[in-house]
Structure formats: C-alpha cells, structure tokens
N, C-alpha and C positions, 0 to 999 in steps of 0.2 A: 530509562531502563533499556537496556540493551538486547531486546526483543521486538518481534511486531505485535498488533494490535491484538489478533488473533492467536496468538500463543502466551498470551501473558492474561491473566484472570483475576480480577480485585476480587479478595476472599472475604476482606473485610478490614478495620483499625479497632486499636485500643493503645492508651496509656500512652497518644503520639506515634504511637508507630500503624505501618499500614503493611499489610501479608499480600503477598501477591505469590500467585501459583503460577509456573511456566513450567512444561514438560522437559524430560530430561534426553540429551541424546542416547544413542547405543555406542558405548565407548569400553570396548574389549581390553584395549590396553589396563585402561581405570577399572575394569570389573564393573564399568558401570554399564547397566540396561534400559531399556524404557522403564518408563518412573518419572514422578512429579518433585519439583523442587520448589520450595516455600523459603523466600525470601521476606525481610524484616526491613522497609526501611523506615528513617526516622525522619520527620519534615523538619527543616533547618531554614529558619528565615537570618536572612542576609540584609545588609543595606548596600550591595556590592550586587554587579550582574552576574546572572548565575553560570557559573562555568559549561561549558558543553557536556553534555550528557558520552561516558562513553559508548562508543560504538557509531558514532553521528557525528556527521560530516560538518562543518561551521554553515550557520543559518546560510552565507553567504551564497556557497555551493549549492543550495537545493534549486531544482529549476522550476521553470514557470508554468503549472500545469495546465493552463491555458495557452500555453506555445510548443505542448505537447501533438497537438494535431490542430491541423493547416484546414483552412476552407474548403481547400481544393480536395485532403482527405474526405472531411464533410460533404461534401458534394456527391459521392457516392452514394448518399442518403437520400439528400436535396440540398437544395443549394439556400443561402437563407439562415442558418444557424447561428444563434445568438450566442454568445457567451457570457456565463453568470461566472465571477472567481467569490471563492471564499477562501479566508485567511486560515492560518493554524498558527498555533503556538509550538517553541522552541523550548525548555529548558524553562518556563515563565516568560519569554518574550517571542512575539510575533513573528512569524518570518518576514523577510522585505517582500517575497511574491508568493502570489498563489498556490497555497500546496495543493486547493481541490478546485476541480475545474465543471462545470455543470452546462454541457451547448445543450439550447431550449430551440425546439424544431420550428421551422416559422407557421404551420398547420396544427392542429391538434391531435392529427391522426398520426404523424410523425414521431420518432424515437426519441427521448431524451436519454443522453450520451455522459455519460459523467466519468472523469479520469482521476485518480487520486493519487500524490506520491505519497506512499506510504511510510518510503524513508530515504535517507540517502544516507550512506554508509560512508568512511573514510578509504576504504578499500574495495575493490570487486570482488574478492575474498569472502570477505565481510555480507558484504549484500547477496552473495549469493547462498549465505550459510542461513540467511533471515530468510530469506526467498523461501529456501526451503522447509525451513519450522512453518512459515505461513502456508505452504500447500501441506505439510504435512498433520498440522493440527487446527490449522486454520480456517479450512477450506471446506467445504459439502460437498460431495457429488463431483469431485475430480472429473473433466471428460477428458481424456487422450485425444490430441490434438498431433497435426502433421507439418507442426510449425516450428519446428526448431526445441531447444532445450530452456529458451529466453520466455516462451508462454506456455500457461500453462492453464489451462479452458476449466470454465467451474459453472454448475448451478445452483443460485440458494431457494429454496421452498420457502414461500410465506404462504400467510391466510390468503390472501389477494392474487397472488399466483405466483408464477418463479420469477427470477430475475439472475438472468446471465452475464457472466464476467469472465475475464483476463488474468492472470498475473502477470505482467511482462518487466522483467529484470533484465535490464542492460547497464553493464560495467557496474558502478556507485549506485546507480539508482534504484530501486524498485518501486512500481506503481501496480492501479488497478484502474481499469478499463470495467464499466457497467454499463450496460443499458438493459431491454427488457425484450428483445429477442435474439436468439443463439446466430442470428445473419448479420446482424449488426455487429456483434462482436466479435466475427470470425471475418469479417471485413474489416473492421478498424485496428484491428491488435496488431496485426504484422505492418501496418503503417503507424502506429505508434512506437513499435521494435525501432523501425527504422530511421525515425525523426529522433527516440533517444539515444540511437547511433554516430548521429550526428552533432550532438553536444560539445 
C-alpha cells in the first residue's frame, strides 16, 4: 500500500476483502480537505512472485539498516555495540538485507539504539510525500528540532515511560532512529542523515 505504517489503519475484512483507513491530503485544487479515505482491497494468491507494490522501490534498492550507523557513530555512546538485524517482508517476500537494525549496548545500563527503514520509495518525491503523512498522522509529540528539514524529533508515551525517536528522510529512503533518551537520539540522527547521504 502506498502509505507508511503510521498512516494507514486495518479497520477490519469481510467477504475477502480487507478496509484499510488512510488520511486524506489538503488538496484545494480537488476541493479536497482533511478527511479519511477507506480503501477495499481484495487478497489475490498467485503462483507467480508478487509484483512490486506501488510506490516502493525493487526489494533490491532498500539498504542495510545495520550499515545505517558505523561503530565509530556508536562510540559516542560506548564503544562495544552489538548488532541484532531483523528481516522484513516485501510484497510476500523477504527483503535480501536488514530492514530493522537493533545495536544492544555492551553494559546494561547503556541505550539500546534501534534504526528502522521504514520504506524506500522510487523517487525522493515520493518519500518525501510519505515522510510527511508519517509526521503528520503518524507521530506523537512532534519536538522541533534544529537539524535540518531531513529530521524530524518525536516522543512516544507508553505505560513504562517514553521513548524517543527520529524521522530521518534522505533522498529514496526514509527510516527511524529509536532509543530511550532524547541525547541519544539528537546524537545519532544527524549521523545517520549523513551516512544515508552517502548511499
């Protein structure tokens, strides 16, 4: 579907088909305003691989979200930082590298750092239009940040306490940047900026 995770809402299925909610832009030209749009689609099994989803870039393209930030970024931290990846799915099939990246601090009293691509788009176009559905319906607690227009600072409230994050959109890609204090993450984002600068 041609949204992020955060803008798109399983409302429910029936009779094979499954409703998904995604908010609507402000689009003056169209008479269109903020408003919700309720999509229908219908599962289709194939014995064929499944074609690319539009709006998303060939599995090929996504990068490595464990090659998203270097040791030497981490080192900032401590020095020491393990790297967990975990896989994600494409369309029904796996991507070849790590979409979500988890560095485990070598102490216990240390940050754990988690980076996720959220998506890679075919265009910078494209990903920037996603970027901003996901800050704009996506996100809690926006913070204004003095880093450019590529991040954009968030806090989310759970039972257990908050936990602080990134959005950082460069060119195709957009990811998130997490960990569990607002230092951590106003240190790693603008070097993750710039490691997905250099793709």
């Amino acid at each position: 579907m041609p949204a992020t995770e955060g803008a798109t809402l399983l409302e429910g299925g029936a009779g094979g088909l499954v409703f998904v909610r995604t908010p609507t832009q402000d689009d003056d030209s169209a008479g269109v305003k903020n408003g919700t749009r309720i999509t229908a689609y219908r599962l289709v099994r194939a014995n064929r691989p499944p074609a690319n989803p539009p709006g998303v870039a060939p599995a090929a393209d996504w990068p490595d979200a464990c090659g998203l930030l270097t040791d030497r970024d981490l080192s900032l931290l401590a020095p020491g930082y393990l790297a967990s990846p975990h896989s994600r799915t494409l369309a029904g099939s796996p991507l070849p590298k790590p979409a979500v990246c988890d560095w485990i601090p070598p102490t216990d009293k240390g940050d754990v750092v988690s980076v996720s691509v959220m998506w890679t788009a075919p265009s910078t176009s494209e990903a920037q239009r996603l970027a901003a559905e996901e800050t704009r319906y996506g996100l809690d607690s926006v913070i204004t940040g003095r880093d450019g227009p590529d991040i954009v600072y968030y806090r989310l409230g759970h039972p257990a306490g908050s936990q602080y994050g990134a959005l950082v959109s460069v060119g195709p890609v957009v990811t998130k940047l997490v960990a569990s204090t607002p230092e951590t993450v106003r240190r790693l984002a603008p070097r993750l900026r710039d490691n997905l600068r250099t793709l």
